[in-house]
Biopython code that builds the backbone (N, CA, C, O; Angstrom):
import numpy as np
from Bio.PDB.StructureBuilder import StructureBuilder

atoms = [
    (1, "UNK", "N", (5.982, 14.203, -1.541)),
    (1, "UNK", "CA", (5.074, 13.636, -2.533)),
    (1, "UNK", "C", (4.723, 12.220, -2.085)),
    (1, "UNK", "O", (5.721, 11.759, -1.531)),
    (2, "UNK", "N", (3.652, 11.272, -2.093)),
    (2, "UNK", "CA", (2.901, 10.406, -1.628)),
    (2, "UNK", "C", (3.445, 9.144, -3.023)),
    (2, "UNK", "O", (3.812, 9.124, -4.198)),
    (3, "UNK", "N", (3.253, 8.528, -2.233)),
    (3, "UNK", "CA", (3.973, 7.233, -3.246)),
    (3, "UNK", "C", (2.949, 6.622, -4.112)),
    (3, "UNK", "O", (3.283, 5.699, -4.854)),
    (4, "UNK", "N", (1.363, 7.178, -4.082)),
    (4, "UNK", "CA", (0.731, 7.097, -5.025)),
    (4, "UNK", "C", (0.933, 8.382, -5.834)),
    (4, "UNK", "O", (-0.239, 8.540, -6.177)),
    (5, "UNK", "N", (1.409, 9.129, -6.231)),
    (5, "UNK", "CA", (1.680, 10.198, -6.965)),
    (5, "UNK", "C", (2.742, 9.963, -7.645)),
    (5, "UNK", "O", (2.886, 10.210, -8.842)),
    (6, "UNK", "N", (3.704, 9.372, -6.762)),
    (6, "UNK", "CA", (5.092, 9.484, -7.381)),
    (6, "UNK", "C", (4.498, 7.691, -8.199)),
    (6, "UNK", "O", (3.906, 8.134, -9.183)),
    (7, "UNK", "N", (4.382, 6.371, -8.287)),
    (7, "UNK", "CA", (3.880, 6.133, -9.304)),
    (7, "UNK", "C", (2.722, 6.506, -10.233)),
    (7, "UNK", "O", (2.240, 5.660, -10.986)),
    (8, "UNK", "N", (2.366, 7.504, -10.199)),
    (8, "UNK", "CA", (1.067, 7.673, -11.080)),
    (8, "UNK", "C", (1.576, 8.572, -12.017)),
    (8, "UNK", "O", (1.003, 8.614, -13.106)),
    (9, "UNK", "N", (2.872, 9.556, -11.749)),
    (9, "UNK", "CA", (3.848, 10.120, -12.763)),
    (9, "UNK", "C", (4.632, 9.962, -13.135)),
    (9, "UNK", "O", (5.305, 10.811, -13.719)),
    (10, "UNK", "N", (5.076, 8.220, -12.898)),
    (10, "UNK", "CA", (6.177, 7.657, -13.125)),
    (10, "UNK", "C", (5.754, 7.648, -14.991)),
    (10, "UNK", "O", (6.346, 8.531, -15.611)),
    (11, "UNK", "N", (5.131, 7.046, -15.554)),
    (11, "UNK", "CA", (4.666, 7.550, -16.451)),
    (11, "UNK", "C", (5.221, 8.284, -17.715)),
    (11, "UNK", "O", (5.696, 7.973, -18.808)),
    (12, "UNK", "N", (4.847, 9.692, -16.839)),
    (12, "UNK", "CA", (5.205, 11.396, -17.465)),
    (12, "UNK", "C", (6.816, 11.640, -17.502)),
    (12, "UNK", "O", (7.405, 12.468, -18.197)),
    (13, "UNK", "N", (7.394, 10.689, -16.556)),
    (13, "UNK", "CA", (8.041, 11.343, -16.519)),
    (13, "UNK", "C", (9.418, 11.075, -17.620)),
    (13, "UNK", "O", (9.252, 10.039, -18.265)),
    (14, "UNK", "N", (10.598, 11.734, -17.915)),
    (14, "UNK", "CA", (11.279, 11.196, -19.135)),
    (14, "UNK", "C", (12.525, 10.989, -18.344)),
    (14, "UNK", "O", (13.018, 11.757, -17.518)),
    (15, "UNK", "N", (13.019, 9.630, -18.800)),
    (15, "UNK", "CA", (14.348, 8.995, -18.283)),
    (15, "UNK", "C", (14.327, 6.953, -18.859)),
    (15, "UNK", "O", (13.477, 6.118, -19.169)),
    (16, "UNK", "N", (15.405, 7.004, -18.750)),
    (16, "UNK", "CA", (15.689, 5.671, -18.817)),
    (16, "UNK", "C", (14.652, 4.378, -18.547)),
    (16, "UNK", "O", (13.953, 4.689, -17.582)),
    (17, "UNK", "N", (14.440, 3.594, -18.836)),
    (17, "UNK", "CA", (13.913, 2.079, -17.846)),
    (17, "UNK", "C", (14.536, 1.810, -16.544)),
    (17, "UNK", "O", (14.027, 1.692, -15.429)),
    (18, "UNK", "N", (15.938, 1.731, -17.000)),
    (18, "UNK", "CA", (16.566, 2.255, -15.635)),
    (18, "UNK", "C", (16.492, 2.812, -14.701)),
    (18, "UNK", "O", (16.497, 2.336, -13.565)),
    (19, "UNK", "N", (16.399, 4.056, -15.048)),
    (19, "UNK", "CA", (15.981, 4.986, -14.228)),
    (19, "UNK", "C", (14.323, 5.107, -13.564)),
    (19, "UNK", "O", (14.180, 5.755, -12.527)),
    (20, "UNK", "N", (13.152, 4.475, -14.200)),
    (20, "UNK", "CA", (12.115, 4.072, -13.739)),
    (20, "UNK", "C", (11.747, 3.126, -12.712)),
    (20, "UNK", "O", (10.833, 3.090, -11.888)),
    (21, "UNK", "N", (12.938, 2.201, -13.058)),
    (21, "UNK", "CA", (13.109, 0.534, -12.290)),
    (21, "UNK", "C", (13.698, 1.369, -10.812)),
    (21, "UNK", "O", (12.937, 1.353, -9.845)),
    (22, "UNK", "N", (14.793, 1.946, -10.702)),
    (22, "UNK", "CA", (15.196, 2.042, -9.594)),
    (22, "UNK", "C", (14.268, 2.995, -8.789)),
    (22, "UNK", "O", (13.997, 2.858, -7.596)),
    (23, "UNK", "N", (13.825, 3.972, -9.601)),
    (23, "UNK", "CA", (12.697, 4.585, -8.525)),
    (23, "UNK", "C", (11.626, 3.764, -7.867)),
    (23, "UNK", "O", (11.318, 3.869, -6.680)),
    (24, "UNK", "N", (11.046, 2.881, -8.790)),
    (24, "UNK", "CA", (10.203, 1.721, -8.557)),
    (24, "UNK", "C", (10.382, 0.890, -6.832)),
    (24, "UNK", "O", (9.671, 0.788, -5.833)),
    (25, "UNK", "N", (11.861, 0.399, -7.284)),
    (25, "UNK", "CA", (12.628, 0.006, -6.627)),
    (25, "UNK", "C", (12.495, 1.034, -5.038)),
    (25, "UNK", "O", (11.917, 0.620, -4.034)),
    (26, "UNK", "N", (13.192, 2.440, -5.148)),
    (26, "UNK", "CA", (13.384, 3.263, -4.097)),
    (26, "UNK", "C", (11.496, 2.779, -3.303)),
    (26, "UNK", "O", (11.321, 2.293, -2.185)),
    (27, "UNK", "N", (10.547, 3.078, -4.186)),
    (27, "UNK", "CA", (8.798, 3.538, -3.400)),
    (27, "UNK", "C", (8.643, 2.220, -2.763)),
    (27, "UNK", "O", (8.096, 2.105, -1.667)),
    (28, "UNK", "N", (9.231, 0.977, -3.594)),
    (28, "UNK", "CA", (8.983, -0.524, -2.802)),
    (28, "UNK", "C", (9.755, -0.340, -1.304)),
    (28, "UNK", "O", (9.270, -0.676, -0.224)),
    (29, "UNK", "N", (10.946, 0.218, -1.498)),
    (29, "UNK", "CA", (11.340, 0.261, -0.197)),
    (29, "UNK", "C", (10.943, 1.495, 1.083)),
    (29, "UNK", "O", (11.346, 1.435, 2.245)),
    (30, "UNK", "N", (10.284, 2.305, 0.649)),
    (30, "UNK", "CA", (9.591, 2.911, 0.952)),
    (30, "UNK", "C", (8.436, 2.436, 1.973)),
    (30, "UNK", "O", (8.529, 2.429, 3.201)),
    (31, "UNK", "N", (7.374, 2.056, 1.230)),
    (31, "UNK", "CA", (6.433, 1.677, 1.301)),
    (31, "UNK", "C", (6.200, 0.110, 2.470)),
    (31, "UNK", "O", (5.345, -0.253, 3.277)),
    (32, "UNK", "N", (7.650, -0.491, 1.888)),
    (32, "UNK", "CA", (7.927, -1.762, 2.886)),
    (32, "UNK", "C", (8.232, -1.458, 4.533)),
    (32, "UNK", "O", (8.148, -2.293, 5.434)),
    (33, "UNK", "N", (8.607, -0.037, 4.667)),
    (33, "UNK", "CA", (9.002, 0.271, 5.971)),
    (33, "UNK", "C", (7.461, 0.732, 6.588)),
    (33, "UNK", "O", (7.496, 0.896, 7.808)),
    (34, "UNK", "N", (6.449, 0.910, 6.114)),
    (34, "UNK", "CA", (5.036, 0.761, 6.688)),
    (34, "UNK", "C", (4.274, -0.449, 6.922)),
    (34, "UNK", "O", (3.135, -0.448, 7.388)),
    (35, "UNK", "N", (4.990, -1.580, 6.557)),
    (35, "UNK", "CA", (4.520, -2.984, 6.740)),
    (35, "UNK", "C", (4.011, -3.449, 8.230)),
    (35, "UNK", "O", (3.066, -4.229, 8.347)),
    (36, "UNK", "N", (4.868, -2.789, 9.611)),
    (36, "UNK", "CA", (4.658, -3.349, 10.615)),
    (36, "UNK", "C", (2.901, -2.931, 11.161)),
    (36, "UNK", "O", (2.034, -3.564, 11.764)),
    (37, "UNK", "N", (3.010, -1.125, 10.398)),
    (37, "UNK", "CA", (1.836, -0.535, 11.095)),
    (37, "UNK", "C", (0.320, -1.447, 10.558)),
    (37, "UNK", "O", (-0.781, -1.631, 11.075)),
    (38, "UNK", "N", (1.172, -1.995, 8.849)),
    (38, "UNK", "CA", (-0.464, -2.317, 7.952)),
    (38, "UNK", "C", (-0.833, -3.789, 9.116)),
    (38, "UNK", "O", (-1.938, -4.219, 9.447)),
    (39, "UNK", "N", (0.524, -4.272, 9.511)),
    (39, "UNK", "CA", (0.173, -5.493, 10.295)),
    (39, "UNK", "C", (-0.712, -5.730, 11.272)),
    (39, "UNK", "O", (-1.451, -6.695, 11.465)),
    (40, "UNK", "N", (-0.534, -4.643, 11.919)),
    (40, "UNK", "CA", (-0.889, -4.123, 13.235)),
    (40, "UNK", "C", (-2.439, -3.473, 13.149)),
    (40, "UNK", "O", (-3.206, -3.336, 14.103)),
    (41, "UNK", "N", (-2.660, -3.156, 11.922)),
    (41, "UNK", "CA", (-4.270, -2.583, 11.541)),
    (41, "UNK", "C", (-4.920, -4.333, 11.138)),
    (41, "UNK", "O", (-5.871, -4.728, 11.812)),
    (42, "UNK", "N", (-4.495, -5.013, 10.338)),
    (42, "UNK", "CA", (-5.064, -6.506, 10.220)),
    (42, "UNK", "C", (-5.061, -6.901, 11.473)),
    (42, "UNK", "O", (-6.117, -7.488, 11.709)),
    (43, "UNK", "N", (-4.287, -6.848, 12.489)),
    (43, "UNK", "CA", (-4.663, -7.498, 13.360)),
    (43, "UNK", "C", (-5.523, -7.157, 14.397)),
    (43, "UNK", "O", (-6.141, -7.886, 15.173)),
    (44, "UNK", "N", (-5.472, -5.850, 14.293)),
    (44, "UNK", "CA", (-7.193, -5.004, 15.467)),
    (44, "UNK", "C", (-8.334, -5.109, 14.543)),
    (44, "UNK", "O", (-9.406, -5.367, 15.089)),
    (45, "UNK", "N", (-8.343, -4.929, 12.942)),
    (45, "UNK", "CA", (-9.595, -5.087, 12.209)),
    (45, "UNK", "C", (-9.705, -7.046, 12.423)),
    (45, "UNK", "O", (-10.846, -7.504, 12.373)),
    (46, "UNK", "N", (-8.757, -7.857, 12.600)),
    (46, "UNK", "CA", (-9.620, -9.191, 13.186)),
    (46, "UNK", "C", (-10.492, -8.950, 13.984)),
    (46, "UNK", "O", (-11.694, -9.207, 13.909)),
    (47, "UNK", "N", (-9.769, -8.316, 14.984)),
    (47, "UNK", "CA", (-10.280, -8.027, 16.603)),
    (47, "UNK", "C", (-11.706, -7.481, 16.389)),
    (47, "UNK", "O", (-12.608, -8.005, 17.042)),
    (48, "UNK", "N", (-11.950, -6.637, 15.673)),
    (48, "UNK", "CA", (-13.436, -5.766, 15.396)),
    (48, "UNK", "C", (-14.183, -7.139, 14.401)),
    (48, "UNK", "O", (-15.383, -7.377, 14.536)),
    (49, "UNK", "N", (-13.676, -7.617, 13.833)),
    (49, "UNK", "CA", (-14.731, -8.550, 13.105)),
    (49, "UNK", "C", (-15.080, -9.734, 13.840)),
    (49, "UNK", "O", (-16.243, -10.097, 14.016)),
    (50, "UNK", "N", (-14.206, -10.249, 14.207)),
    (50, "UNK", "CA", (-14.880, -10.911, 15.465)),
    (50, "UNK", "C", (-15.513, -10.607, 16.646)),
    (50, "UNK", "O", (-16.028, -11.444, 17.388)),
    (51, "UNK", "N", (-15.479, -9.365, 16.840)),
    (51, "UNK", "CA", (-16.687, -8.651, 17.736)),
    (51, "UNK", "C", (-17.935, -8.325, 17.742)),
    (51, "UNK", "O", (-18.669, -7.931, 18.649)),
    (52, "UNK", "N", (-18.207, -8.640, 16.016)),
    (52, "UNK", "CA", (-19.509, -8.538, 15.522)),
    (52, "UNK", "C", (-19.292, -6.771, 14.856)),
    (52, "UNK", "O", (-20.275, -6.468, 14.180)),
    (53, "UNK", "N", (-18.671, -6.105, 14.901)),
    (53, "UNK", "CA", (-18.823, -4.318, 15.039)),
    (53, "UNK", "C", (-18.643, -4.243, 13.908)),
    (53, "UNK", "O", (-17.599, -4.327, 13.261)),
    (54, "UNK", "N", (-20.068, -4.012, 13.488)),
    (54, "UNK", "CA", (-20.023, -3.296, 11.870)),
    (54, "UNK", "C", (-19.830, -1.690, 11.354)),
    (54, "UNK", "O", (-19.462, -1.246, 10.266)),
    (55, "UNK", "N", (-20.136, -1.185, 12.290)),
    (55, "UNK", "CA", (-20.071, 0.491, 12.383)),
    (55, "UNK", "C", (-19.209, 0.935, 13.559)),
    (55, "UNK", "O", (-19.070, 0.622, 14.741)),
    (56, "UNK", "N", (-18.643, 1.897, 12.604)),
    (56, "UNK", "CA", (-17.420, 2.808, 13.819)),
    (56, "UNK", "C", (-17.867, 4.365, 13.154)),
    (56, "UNK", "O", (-17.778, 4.818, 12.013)),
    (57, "UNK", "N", (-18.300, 4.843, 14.235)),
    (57, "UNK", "CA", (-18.893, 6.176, 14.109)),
    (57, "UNK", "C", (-17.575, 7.228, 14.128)),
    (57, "UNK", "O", (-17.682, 8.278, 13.495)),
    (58, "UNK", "N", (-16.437, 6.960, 14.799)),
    (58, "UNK", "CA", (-15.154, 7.538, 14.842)),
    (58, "UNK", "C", (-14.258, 7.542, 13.831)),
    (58, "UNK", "O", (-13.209, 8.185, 13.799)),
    (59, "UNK", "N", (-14.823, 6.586, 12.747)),
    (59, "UNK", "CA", (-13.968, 6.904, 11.674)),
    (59, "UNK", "C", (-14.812, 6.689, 10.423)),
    (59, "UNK", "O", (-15.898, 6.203, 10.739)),
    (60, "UNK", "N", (-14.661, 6.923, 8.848)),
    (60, "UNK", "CA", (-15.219, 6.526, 7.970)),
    (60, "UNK", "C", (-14.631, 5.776, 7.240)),
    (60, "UNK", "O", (-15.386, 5.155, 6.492)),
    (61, "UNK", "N", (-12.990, 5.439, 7.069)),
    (61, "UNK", "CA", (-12.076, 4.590, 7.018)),
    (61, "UNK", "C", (-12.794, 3.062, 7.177)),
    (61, "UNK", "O", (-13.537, 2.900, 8.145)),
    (62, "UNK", "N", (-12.570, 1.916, 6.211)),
    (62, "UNK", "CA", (-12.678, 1.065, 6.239)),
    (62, "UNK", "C", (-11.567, -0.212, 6.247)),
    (62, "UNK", "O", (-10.859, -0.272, 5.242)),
    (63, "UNK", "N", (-11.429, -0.862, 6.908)),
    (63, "UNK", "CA", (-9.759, -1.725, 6.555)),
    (63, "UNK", "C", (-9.676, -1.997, 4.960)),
    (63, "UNK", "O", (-8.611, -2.337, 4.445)),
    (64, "UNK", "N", (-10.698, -1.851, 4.317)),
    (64, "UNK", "CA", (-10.446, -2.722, 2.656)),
    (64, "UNK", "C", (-10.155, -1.414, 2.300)),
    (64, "UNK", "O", (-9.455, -1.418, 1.288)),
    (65, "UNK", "N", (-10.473, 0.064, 2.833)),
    (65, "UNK", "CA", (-9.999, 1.087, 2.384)),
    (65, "UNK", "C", (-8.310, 1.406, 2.264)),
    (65, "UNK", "O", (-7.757, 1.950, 1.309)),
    (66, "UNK", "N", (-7.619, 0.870, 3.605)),
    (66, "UNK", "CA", (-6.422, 1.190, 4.272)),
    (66, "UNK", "C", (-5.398, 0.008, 3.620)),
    (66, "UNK", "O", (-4.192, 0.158, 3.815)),
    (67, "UNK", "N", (-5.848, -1.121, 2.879)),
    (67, "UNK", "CA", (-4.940, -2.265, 2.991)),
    (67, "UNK", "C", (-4.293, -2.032, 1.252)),
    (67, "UNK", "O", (-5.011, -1.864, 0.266)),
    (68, "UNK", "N", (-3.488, -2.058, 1.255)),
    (68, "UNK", "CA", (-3.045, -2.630, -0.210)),
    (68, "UNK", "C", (-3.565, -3.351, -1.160)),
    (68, "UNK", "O", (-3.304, -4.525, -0.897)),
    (69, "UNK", "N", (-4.287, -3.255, -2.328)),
    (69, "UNK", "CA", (-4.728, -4.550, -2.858)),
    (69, "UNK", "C", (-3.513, -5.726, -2.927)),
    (69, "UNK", "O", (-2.302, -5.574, -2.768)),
    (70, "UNK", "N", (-4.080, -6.631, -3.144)),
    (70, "UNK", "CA", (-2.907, -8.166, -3.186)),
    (70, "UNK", "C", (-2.068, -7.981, -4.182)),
    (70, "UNK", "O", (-0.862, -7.822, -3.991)),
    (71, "UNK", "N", (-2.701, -7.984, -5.523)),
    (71, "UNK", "CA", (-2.232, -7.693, -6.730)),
    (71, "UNK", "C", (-0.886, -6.406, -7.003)),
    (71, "UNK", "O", (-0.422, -5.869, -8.009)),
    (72, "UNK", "N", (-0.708, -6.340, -6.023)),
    (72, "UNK", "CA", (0.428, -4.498, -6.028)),
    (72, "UNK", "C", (1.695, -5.238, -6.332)),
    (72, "UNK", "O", (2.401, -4.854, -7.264)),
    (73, "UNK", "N", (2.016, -6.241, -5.629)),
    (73, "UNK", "CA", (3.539, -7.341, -6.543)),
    (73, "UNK", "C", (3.353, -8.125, -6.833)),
    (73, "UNK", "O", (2.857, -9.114, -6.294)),
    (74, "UNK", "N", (3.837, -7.841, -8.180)),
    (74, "UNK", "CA", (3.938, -8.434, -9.067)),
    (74, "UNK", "C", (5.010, -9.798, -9.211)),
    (74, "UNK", "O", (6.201, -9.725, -8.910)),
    (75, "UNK", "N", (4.485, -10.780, -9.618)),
    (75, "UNK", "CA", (5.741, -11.905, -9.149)),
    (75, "UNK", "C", (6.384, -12.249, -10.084)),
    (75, "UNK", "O", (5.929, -12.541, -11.190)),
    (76, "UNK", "N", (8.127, -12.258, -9.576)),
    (76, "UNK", "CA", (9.059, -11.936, -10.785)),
    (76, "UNK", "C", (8.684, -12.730, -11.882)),
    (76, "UNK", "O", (7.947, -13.653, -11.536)),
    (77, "UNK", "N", (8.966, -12.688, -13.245)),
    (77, "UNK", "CA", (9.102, -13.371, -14.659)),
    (77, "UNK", "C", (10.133, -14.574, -14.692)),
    (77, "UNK", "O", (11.349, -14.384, -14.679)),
    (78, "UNK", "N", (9.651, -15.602, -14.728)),
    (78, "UNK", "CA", (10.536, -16.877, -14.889)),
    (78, "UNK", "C", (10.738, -17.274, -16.265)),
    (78, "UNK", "O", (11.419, -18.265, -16.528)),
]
sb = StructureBuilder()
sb.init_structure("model")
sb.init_model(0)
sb.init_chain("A")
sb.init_seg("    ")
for serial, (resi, resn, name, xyz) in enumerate(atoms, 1):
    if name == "N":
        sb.init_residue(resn, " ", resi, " ")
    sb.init_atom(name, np.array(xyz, "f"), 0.0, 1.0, " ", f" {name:<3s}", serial, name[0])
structure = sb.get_structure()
């Protein structure tokens, strides 16, 4: 199951806060072990924007498609 699924039924599903938090918890760590590849796409989509290359006929994928919005963490409550 895709870690947009598994929060989008976090939801539905019935259990604790607890038990929500740590799954939460499990998809963050999840998701953090794909960090090197998202790095590695920011840094070739520099490479293409400073090349001028507005069109890639090889893919329909856009980097604003592929990136995380900013807003995804949330910064702890003080």
């Amino acid at each position: 199951m895709s870690c947009d699924v598994k929060v989008a039924s976090l939801g539905l599903q019935k259990g604790s806060l607890e038990d929500h938090v740590a799954m939460l918890q499990s998809l963050d760590s999840e998701v953090t072990e794909y960090r090197p590849q998202l790095d590695e796409l920011e840094r070739v989509n520099q490479e293409v924007q400073e090349a001028l290359v507005f069109d890639n006929p090889h893919t329909p994928y856009t980097m604003e498609v592929s990136s995380p919005p900013t807003h995804t963490r949330p910064t702890p409550w003080r």
